[in-house]
C-alpha positions, -999 to 999 in steps of 0.1 A, spaced: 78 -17 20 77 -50 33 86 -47 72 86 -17 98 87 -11 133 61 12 156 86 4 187 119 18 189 154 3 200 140 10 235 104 -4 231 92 24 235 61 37 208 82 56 178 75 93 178 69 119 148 98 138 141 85 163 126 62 174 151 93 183 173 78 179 206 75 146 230 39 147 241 15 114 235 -1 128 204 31 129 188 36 91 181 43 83 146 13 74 122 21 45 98 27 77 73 56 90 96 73 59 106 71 37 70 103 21 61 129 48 70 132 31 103 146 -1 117 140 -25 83 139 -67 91 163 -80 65 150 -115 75 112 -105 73 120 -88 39 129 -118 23 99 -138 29 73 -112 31 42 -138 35 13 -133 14 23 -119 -29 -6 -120 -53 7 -126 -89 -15 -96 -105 -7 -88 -136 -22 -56 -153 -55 -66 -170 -60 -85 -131 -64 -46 -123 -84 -33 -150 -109 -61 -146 -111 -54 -110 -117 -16 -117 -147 -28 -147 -164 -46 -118 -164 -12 -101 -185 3 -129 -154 25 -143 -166 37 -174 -143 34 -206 -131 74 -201 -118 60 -166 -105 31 -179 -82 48 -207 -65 69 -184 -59 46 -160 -45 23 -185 -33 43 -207 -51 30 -237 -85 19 -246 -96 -9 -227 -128 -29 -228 -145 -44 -201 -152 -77 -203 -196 -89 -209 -195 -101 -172 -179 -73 -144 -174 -99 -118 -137 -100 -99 -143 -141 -93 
């Protein structure tokens, strides 16, 4: 998801359709409203901000978490070794 809305067409806060009533604590939670709504075509196509992760990025983040090797295997599927140093920088 790269753009929603928590307004409506009518500015006004989006509610939970599923609840099926129209009292206050039925607004939408960022859960409820996601990208089913109202999606910014323009926004979409330059989203801001991408990080270029690539897999081992995230496995190396996770060894300077402490994940032990079990962890690490079935997260990624295969054995993986952390590297001597568990810093992220």
């Amino acid at each position: 998801m790269t753009t929603a809305y928590m307004l409506n067409n009518k500015f006004t806060p989006i509610r939970d359709d599923a609840a099926g009533s129209s009292s206050s604590s039925d607004l939408a939670t960022p859960f409820a409203f996601g990208s089913r709504r109202h999606v910014n075509p323009e926004r979409a196509s330059n989203p801001g901000l991408i990080y270029d992760l690539g897999t081992a990025d995230y496995l190396n983040y996770l060894c300077s978490l402490n994940y032990i090797s079990s962890q690490m295997a079935v997260v990624a599927r295969r054995s993986f070794t952390c590297p001597p140093t568990n810093r992220v920088l």
